[in-house]
C-alpha positions as CSV (number, residue, x, y, z in Angstrom):
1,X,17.1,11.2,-1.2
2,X,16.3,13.1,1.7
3,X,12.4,13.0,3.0
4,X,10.5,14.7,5.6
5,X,7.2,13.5,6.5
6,X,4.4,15.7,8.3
7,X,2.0,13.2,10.7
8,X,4.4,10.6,11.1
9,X,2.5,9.1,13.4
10,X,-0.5,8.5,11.2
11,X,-1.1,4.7,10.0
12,X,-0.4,5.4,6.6
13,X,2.5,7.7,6.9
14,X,4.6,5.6,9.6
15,X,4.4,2.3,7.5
16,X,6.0,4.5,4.3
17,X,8.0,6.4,6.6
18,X,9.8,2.9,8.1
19,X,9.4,1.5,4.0
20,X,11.8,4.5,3.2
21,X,14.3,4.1,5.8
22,X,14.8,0.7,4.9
23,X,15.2,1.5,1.2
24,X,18.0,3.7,1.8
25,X,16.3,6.9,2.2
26,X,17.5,9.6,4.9
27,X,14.3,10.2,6.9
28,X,13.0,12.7,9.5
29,X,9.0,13.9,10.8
30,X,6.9,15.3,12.8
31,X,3.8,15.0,14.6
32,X,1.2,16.4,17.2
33,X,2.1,14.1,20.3
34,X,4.0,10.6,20.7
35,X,2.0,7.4,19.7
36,X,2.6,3.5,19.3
37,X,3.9,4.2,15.7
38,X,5.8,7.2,17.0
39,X,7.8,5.5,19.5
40,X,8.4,2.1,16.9
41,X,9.6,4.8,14.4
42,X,12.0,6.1,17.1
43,X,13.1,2.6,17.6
44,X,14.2,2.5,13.9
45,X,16.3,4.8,14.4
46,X,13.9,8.0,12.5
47,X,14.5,11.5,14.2
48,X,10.9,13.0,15.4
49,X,9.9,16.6,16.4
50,X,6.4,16.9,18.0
51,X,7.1,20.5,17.5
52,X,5.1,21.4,14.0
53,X,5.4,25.2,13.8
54,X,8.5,24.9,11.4
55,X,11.2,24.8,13.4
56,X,12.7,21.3,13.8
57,X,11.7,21.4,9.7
58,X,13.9,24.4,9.0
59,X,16.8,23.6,11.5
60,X,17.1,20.1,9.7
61,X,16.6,21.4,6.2
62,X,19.5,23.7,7.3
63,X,21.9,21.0,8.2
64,X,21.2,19.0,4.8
65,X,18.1,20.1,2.1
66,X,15.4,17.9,2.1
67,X,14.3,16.7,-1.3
68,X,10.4,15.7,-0.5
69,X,8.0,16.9,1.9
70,X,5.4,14.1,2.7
71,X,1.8,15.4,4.3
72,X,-1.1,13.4,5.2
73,X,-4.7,14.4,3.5
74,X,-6.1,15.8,6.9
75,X,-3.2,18.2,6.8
76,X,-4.8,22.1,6.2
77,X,-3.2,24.1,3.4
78,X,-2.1,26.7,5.7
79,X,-0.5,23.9,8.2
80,X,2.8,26.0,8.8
81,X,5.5,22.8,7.9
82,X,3.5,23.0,4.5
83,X,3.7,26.1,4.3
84,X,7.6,26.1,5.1
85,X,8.2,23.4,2.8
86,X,6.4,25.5,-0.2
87,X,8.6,28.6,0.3
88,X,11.8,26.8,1.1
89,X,11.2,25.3,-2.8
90,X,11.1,21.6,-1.6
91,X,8.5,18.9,-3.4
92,X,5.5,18.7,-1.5
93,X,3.2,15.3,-2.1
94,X,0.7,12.9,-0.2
95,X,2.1,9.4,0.5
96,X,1.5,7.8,-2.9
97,X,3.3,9.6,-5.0
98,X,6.5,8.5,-3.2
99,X,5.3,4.8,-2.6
100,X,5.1,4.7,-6.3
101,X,8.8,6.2,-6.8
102,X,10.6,3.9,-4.3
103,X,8.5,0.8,-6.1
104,X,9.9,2.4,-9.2
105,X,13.8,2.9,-7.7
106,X,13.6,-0.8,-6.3
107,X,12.2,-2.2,-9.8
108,X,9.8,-4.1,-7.7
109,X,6.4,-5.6,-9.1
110,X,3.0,-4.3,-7.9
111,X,0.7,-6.1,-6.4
112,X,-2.0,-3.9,-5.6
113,X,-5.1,-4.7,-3.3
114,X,-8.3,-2.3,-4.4
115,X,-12.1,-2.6,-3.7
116,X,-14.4,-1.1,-1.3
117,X,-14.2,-3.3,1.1
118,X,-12.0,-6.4,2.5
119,X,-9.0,-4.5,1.2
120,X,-7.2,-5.0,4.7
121,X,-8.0,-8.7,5.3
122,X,-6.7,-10.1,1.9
123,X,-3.4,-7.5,2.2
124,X,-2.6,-9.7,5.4
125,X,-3.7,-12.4,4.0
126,X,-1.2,-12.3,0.8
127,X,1.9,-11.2,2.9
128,X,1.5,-13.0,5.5
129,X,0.9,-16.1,3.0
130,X,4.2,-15.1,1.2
131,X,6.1,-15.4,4.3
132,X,4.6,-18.9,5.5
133,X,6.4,-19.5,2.1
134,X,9.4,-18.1,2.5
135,X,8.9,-15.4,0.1
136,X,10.5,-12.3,0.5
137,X,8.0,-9.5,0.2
138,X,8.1,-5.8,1.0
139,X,4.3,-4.3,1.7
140,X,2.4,-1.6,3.7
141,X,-1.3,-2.4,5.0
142,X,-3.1,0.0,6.3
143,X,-3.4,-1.5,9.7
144,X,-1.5,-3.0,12.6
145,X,-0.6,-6.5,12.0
146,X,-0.2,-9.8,14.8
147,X,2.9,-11.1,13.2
148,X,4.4,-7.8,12.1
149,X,4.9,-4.2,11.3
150,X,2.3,-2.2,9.1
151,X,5.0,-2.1,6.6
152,X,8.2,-2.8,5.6
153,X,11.2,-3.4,2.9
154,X,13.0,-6.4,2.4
155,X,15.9,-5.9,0.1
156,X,15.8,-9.5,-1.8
157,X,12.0,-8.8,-2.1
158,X,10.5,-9.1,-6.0
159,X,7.5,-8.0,-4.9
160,X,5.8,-5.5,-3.1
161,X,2.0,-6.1,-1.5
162,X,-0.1,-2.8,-1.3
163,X,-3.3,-2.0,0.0
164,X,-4.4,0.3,-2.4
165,X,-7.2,3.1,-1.7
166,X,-9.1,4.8,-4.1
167,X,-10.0,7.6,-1.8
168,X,-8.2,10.7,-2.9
169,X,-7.9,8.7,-6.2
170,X,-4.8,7.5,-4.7
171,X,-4.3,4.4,-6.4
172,X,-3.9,6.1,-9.7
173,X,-0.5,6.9,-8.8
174,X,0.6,3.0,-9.6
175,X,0.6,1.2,-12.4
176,X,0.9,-2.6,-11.0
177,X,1.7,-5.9,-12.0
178,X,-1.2,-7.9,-10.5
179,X,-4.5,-6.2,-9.3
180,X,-7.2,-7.9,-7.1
181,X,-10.5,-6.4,-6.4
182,X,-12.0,-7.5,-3.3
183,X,-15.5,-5.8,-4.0
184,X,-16.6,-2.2,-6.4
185,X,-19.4,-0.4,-4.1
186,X,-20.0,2.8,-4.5
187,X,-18.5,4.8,-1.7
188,X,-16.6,8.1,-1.2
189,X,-18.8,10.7,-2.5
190,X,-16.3,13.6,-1.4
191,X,-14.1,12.2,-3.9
192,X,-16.6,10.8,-6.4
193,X,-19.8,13.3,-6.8
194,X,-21.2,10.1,-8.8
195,X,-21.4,6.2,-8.7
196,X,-20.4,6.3,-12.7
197,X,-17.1,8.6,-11.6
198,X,-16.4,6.0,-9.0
199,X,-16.7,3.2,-11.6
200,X,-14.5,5.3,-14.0
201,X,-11.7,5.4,-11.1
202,X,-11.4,1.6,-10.7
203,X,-11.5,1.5,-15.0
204,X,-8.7,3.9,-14.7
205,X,-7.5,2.0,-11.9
206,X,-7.6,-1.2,-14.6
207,X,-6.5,0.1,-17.6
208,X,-3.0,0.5,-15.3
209,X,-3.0,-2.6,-14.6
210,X,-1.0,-5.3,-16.2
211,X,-3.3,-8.2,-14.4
212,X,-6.5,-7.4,-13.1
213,X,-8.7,-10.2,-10.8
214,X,-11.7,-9.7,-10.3
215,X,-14.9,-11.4,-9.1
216,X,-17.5,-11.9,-11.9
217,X,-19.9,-9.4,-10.2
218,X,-17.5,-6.6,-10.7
219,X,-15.9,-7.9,-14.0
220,X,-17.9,-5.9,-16.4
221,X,-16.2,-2.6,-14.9
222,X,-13.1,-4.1,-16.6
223,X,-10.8,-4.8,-20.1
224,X,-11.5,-8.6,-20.8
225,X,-7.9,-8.5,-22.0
226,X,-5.9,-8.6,-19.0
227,X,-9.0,-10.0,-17.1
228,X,-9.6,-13.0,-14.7
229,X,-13.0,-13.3,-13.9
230,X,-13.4,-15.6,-10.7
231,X,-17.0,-16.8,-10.4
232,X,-17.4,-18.8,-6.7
233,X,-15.3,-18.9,-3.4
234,X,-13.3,-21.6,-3.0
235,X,-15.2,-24.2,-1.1
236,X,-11.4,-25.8,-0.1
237,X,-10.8,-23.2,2.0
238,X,-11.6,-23.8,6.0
239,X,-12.6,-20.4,6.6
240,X,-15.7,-18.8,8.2
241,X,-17.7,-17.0,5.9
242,X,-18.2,-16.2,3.0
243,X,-15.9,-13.0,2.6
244,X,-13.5,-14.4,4.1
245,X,-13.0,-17.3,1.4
246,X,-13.4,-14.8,-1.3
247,X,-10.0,-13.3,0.5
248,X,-8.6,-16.6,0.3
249,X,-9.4,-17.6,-3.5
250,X,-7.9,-13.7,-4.3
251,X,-4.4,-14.0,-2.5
252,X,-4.1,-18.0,-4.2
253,X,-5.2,-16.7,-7.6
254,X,-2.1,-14.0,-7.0
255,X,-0.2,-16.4,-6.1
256,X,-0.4,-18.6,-9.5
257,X,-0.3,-15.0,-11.2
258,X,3.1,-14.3,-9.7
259,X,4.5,-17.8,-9.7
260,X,4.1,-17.9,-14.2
261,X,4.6,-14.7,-14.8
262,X,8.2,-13.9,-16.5
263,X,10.7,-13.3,-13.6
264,X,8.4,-14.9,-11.5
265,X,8.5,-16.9,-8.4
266,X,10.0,-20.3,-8.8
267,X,9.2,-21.7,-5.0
268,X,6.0,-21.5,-4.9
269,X,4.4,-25.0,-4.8
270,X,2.4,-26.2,-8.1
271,X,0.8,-28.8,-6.5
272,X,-0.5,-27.9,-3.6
273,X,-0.1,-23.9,-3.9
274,X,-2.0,-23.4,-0.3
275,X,-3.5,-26.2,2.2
276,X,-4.2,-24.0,4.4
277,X,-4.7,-20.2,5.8
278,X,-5.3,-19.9,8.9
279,X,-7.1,-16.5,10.7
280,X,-3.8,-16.2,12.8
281,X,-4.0,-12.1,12.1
């Protein structure tokens, strides 16, 4: 599959954009002007115009067709790649879309991150836990990371670690195999006119789900079937605060989630699943 992806650059689209390349997918972009990600995307090896009036898009889609036209959410419907990519007949979609199709092509298991807040920290928190462990994980978070890229694919992964964003209703695109839910306050009203449409999204967002965690506060939003309710932090973890630890008890409750499920992770220690995590991100 062929993909071209409009705001390369953008911290979203660059993490998918490097996920894609190193699934196996043939990969170009543009953007408005070089950046960090830009130049790391380069690096990999990613052919980047910062030329969007349509040309670099046509003169590639000449050499070989593209099948999928990526475009972030801030691009306008008359942006003239979109535009091009509509009347050259080629799929046109926002990131998730295709995040969901590679997880699909991979048959890798979900593990999604949701909640209105702490949605970054326990992402980094669960991949880089999985790689203290020796775990081989693809993700995307939807920041820079100290201890590695925003995101990337591993091909002996099992898993793959997503922070998912209900803006956009984005994160009903996935149907994954473990949920955790770092928090439900209401918040983006562009999206959702009304708190009880917002709480319908992450019910939605639940009823997809084959695992949901939650904390007890938020647990009545959800299916008591394929519910954990957590009710206090752990006090075991050494880490300041209380959000923080809340983080912490999500990722190790994951972690015993993926370690019994069928197929799941056998090294994962039982008795001692997690001394320790460190803020080292």
């Amino acid at each position: 599959m062929r993909i071209y992806f409009s705001g390369i650059g953008g911290v979203a689209i660059g993490p998918l954009s490097r996920i894609a390349l190193e699934a196996g997918y043939d990969v170009c972009g543009s953007d408005k002007s070089p950046s960090l990600i830009t130049n790391e995307l380069e690096s990999a090896g990613i052919p980047i115009s910062f030329d969007q009036s349509g040309a670099f898009l046509q003169s590639e889609h000449n050499k070989s067709p593209f099948d999928w036209f990526i475009y972030t959410a801030a691009l306008p419907e008359n942006h003239p790649e979109l535009v091009l990519a509509r009347k050259l007949g080629i799929k046109t979609s926002k990131r998730d879309e295709l995040l969901a199709q590679i997880i699909a092509d991979k048959n890798l298991k979900l593990i999604a991150v949701a909640g209105t807040h702490g949605k970054t920290t326990t992402t980094s928190m669960l991949v880089w836990t999985m790689e203290q462990l020796q775990i081989p994980v693809s993700y995307s978070v939807g920041s820079t990371l100290s201890f590695g890229p925003s995101g990337t694919f591993d091909k002996n992964s099992q898993f793959f670690v997503y922070e998912c964003d209900e803006f956009d209703r984005n994160f009903l695109h996935f149907s994954p195999e473990i949920s955790l839910i770092t928090s439900v306050d209401y918040d983006h009203p562009d999206t959702y006119p009304t708190k009880e449409s917002y709480l319908d999204a992450f019910r939605e967002f639940g009823e997809k789900s084959k695992k949901v965690i939650a904390w007890q506060e938020n647990s009545a939003i959800f299916d008591e079937k394929n519910l954990t309710i957590l009710h206090d932090s752990n006090k075991n973890i050494t880490l300041p605060g209380e959000h923080n630890r809340k983080n912490a008890t999500l990722v190790i409750e994951a972690l015993k989630n993926m370690r019994s499920g069928r197929g799941g992770v056998r090294n994962i220690p039982s008795n001692k699943l997690l001394p320790r995590i460190r803020t080292t991100f």
